[in-house]
N, C-alpha and C positions, 0 to 999 in steps of 0.2 A: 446360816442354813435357812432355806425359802421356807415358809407358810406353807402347809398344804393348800391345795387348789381344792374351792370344795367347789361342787356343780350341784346344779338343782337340776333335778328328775320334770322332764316336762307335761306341764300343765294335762297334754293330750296326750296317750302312748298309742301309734302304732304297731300291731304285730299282725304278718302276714302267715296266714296255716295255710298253704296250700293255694286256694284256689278262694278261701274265705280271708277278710278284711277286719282282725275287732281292733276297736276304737273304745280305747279304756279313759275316762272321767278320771284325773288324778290330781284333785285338789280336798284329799281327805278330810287335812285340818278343817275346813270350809263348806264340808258335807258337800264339795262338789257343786255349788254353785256357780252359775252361770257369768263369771265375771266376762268383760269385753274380750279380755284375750280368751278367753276359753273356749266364747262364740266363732271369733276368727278362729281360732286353731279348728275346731267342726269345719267351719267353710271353707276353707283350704283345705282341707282333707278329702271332703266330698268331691271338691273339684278335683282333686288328683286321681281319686278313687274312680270316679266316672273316666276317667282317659284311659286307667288302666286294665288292659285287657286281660291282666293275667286275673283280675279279680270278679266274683261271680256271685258274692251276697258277701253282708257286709253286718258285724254283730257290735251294738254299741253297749258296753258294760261300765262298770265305774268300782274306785278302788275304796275302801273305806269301810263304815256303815251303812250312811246313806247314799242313794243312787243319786240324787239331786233336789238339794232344798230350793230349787228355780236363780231367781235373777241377785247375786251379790249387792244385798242392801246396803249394806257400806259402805260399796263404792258406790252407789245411786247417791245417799245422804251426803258424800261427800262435795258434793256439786252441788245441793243447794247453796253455797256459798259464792256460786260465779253470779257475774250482774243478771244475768236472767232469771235467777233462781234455778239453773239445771234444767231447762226446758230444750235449747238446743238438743244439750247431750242427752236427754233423754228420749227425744224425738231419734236420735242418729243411733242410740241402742237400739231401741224399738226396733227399727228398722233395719237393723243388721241382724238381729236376734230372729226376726219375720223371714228373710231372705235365708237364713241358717236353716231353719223347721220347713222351708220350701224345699231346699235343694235335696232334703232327706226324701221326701213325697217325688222331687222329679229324678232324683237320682235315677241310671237305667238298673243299677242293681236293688236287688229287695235288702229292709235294713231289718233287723229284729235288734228289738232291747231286750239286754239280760238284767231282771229286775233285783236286786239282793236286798237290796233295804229300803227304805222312805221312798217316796218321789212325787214333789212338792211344788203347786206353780206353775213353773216356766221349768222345770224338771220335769210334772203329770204331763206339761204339755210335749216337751221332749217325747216323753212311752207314746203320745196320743198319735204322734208325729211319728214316728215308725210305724213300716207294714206290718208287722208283727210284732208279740212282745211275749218273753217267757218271764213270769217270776217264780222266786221264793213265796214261801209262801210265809215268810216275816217281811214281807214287804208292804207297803200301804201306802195310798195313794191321796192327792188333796189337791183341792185349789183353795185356800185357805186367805188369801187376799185382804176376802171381806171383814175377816176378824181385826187387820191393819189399816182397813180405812183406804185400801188400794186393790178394789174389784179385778179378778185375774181377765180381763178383757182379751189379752192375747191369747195365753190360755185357754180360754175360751173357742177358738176357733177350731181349733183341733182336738178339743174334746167332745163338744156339739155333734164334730163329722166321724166320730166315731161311737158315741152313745145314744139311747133316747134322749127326747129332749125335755124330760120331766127328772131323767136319773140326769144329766147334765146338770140343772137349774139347782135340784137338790144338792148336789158339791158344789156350786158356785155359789150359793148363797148362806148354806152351813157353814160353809167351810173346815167338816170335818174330817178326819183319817176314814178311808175305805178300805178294808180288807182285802188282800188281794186275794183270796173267793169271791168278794163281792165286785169284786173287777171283773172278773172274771166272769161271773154272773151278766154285770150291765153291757156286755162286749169290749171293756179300755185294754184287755190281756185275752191273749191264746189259749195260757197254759199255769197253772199253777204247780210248783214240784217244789221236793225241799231243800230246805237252806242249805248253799254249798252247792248247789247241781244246775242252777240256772246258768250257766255260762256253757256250761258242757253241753245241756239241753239247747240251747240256743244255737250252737255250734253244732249240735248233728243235725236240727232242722237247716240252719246254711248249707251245711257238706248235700241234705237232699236235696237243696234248690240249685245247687252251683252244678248238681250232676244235668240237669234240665241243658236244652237249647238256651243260650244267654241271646239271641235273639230274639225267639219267643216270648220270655220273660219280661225281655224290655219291652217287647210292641205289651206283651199281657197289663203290663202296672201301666207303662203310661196310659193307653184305656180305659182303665180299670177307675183313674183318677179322674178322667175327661168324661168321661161319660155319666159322672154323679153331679156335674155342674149343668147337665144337660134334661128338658124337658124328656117325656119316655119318647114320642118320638122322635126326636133328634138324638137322643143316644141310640134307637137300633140304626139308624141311617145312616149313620156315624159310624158305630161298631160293624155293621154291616161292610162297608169300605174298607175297615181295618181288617177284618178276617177273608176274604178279597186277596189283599197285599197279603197278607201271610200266610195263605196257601200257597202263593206263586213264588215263596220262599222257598231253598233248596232243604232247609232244614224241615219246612213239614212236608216235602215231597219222600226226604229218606223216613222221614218220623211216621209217616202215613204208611208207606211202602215197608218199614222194618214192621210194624202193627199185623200187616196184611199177611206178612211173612213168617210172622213170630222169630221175630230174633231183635238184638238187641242195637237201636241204633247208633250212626255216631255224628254227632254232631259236626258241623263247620262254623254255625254260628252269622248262616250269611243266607 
């Protein structure tokens, strides 16, 4: 008589609702840290999610307690033992992990995190890195680095661009848990609701965004992003150009024209 065949539940779980995208964290044991595959499996995903049409915001959750304790020190310390001391491989994380937290910001769809518990690091920097973010409100947030002797630097990028930069400095040099009211407060979260409801909450604000022009949307974020790396006059000159194009869009000629007419439009997306 054969062995049962056991299978392992993967790392990342897809499941499509409709017209929304979530993207569940399933390394519980591990609070869901960011090990290498876990990063690739994100990058793959967004790559496929970006082609597919049928999808129209995209919700990132995680299975467990915590939503994400950041980067798998583990496997980091495990690599101090190659000749270089883990310098290569750490430079080739980095940098896979960097291109991951981009491709959420260029993705054409909006991404919201559903926040349940902790999120920590290169986790805070994940929530930082989404357009949006719902949590519980047992949830807490950190870049916590400094207390290990390894300054969240990457981290760092995507919480700067979404905080002041004195309530930024203060988590990265405490390194202490933030309440997610007071996330909420410094602008790192949308919405604060209670335990149990953030995924559900996160998933009616997608179902509001996926109703929109997915045109629109797209030309809306990528702007939205380009235009903060720019002086003010060169983002209205900029934006200017872009809202140009997307009048001459069919979608804000029916979107303009349904307005005008009071009724409801319908989208082509083109």
């Amino acid at each position: 008589m054969n062995a049962p065949v056991r299978t392992t539940a993967p790392i990342l779980q897809r499941e499509d609702l409709g017209t929304v995208a979530v993207l569940t964290l399933n390394r519980p044991q591990a609070r869901n840290s960011l090990s290498e595959a876990l990063i690739a499996a994100l990058t793959e995903a967004f790559a496929d999610i970006a082609a597919d049409t049928r999808v129209r915001a995209v919700v990132i959750a995680a299975n467990g307690p915590a939503f994400s304790a950041g980067h798998d020190m583990k496997e980091m310390t495990a690599r101090r033992s190659d000749a270089d001391r883990g310098r290569a491989y750490f430079k080739q994380l980095m940098d896979a992990c960097a291109t991951m937290m981009q491709a959420i910001v260029r993705s054409p769809k909006p991404v919201i995190a559903a926040v349940q518990g902790p999120a920590s690091a290169a986790g805070c920097q994940l929530v930082a890195s989404c357009d949006l973010a719902i949590a519980s409100s047992a949830a807490k947030f950190a870049t916590p680095g400094v207390n290990i002797g390894l300054f969240c630097s990457t981290p760092m990028v995507a919480l700067s661009r979404n905080v002041s930069r004195k309530a930024a400095m203060e988590m990265l040099l405490l390194g202490e848990l933030v309440s997610a009211d007071d996330a909420q407060r410094i602008g790192l979260i949308n919405r604060v609701v209670a335990p149990g409801t953030e995924r559900e909450e996160a998933l009616k604000v997608a179902r509001q965004i996926a109703s929109k022009s997915a045109l629109t949307v797209k030309i809306g974020k990528e702007a939205f992003y380009r235009q903060l790396e720019m002086s003010l006059a060169e983002a209205y000159r900029y934006t200017a150009d872009v809202m140009v194009e997307n009048m001459l869009a069919r979608d804000a000629e029916e979107g303009i024209g349904a307005f005008i007419e009071k009724r409801t439009p319908s989208w082509e997306d083109r």
